[in-house]
Backbone bond lengths (Angstrom), bond angles and torsions (degrees), N, CA, C in turn:
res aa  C-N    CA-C-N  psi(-1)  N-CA   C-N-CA  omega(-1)  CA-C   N-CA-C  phi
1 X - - - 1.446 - - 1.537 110.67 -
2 X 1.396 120.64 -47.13 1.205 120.23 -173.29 1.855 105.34 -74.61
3 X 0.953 100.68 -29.66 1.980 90.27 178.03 1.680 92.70 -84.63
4 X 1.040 141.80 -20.77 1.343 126.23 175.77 1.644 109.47 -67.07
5 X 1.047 124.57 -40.06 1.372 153.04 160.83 1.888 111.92 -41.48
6 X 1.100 109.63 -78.71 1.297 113.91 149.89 1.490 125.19 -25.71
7 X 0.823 93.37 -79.75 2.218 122.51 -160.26 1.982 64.07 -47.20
8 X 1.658 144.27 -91.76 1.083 153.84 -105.73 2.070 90.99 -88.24
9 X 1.400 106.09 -21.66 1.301 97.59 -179.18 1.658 111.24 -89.62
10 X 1.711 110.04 -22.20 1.020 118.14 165.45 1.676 118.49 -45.99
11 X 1.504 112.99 -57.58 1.417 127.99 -151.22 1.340 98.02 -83.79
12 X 1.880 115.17 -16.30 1.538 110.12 -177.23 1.569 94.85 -82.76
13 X 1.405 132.97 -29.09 1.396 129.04 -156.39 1.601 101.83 -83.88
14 X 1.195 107.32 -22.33 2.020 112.66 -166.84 1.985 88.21 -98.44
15 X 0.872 136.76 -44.78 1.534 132.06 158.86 1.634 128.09 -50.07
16 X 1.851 109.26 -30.06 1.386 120.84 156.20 1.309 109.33 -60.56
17 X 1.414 124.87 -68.37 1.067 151.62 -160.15 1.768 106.01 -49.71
18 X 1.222 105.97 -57.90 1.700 128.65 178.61 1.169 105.28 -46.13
19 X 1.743 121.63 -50.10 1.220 149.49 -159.05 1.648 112.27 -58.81
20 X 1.144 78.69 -63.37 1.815 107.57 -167.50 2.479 96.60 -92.92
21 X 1.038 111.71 1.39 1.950 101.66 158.19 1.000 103.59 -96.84
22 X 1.842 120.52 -29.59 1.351 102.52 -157.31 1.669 99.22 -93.90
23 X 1.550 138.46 4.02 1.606 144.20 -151.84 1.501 57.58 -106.04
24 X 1.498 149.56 -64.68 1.330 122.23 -127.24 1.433 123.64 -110.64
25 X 1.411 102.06 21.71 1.847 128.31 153.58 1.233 127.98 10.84
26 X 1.868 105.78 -90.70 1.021 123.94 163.12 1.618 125.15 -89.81
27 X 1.516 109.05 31.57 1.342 95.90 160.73 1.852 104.85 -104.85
28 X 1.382 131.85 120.59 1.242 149.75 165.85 1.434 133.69 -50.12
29 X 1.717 103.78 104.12 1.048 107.54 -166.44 1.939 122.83 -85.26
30 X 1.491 127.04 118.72 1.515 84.60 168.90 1.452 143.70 -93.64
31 X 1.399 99.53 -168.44 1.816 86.66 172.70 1.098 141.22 -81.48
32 X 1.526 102.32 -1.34 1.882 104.15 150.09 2.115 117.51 -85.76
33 X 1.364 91.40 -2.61 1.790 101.09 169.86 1.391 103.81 -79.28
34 X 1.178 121.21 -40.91 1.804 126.38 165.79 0.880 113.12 -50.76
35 X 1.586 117.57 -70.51 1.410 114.84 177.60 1.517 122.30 -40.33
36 X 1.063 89.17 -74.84 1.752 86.93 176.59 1.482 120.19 -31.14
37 X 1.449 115.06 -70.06 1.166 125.92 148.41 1.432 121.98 16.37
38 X 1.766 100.79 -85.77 1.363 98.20 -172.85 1.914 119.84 -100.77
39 X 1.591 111.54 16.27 0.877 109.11 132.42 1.572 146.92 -116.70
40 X 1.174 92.66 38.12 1.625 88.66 162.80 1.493 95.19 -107.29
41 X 1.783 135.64 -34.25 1.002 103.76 156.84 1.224 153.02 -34.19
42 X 1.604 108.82 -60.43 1.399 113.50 154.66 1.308 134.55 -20.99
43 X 1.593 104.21 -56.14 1.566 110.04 168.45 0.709 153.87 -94.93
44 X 1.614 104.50 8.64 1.990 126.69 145.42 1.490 98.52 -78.81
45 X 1.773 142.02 -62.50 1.274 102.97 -173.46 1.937 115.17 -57.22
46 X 1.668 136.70 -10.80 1.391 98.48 -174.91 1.399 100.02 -102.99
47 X 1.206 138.48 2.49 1.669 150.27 138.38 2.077 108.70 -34.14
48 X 1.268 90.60 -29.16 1.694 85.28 -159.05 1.623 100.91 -106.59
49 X 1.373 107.28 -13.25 1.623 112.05 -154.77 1.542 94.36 -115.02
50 X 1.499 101.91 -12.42 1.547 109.56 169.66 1.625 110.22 -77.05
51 X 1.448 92.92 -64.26 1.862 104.72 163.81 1.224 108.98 -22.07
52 X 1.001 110.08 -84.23 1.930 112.35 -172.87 1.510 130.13 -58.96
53 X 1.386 104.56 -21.30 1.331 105.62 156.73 1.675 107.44 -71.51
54 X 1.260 113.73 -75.82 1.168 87.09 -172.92 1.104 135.59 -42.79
55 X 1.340 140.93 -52.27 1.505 138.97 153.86 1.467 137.86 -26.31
56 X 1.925 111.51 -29.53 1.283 106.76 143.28 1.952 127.18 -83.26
57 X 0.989 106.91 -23.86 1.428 110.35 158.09 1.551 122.33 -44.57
58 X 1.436 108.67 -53.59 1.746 139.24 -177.93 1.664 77.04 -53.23
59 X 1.290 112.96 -95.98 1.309 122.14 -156.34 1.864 134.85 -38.26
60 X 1.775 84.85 -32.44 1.896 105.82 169.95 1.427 120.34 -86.40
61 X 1.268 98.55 -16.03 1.600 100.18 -178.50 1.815 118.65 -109.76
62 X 1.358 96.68 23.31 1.749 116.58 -172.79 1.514 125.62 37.79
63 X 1.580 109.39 44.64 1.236 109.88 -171.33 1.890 97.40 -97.91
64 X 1.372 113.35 8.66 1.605 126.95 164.84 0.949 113.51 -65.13
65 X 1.353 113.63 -29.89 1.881 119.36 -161.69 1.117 91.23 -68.85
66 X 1.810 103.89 173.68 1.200 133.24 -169.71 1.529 105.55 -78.28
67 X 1.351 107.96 141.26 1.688 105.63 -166.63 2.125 89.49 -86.96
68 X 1.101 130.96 -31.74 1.229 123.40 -132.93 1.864 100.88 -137.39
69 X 1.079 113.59 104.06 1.469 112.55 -161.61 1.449 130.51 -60.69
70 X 1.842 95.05 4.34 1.519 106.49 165.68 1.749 106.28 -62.50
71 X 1.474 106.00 -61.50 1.817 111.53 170.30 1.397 111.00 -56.04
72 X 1.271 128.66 -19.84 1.364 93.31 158.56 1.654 138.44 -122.18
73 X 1.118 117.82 44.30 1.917 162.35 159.62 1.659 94.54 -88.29
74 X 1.125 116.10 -60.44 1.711 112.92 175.10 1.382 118.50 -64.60
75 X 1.544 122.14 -25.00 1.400 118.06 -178.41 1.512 96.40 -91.40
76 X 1.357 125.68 -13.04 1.099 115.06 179.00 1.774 138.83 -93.02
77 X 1.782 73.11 3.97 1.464 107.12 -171.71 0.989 107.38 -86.51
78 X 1.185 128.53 -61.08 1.502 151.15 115.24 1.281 132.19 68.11
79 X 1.666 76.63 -87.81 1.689 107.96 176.06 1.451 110.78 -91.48
């Protein structure tokens, strides 16, 4: 149910999407609108690909753990 759900919000967003490049045709883009364009892309994917590295790094290298050995007497309680 939930990927049916998905998959249907997907196909509404790429049909929005379709909708609203092709209404905006003849409006004229320039080549500092490109530019820009494709770097701010650029620098949300190495903003995002940075994020997640670090965060699997964070997570493999146990800098998650508990700083303070009260939290970890409670995780040990815990379990």
């Amino acid at each position: 149910m939930l990927l049916a759900a998905l998959a249907a919000i997907l196909i509404m967003t790429i049909v929005w999407a379709t909708m609203v490049w092709t209404s905006s045709n003849d409006v004229p883009m320039s080549k500092h609108g490109w530019i820009a364009l494709g770097l701010g892309t650029a620098f949300s994917l190495v903003i995002g690909c940075g994020l997640m590295a670090l965060m699997f790094f964070s997570s493999r290298s146990g800098y998650d753990e508990a700083a303070t050995p009260k939290f970890m007497q409670r995780r040990e309680e815990d379990e």
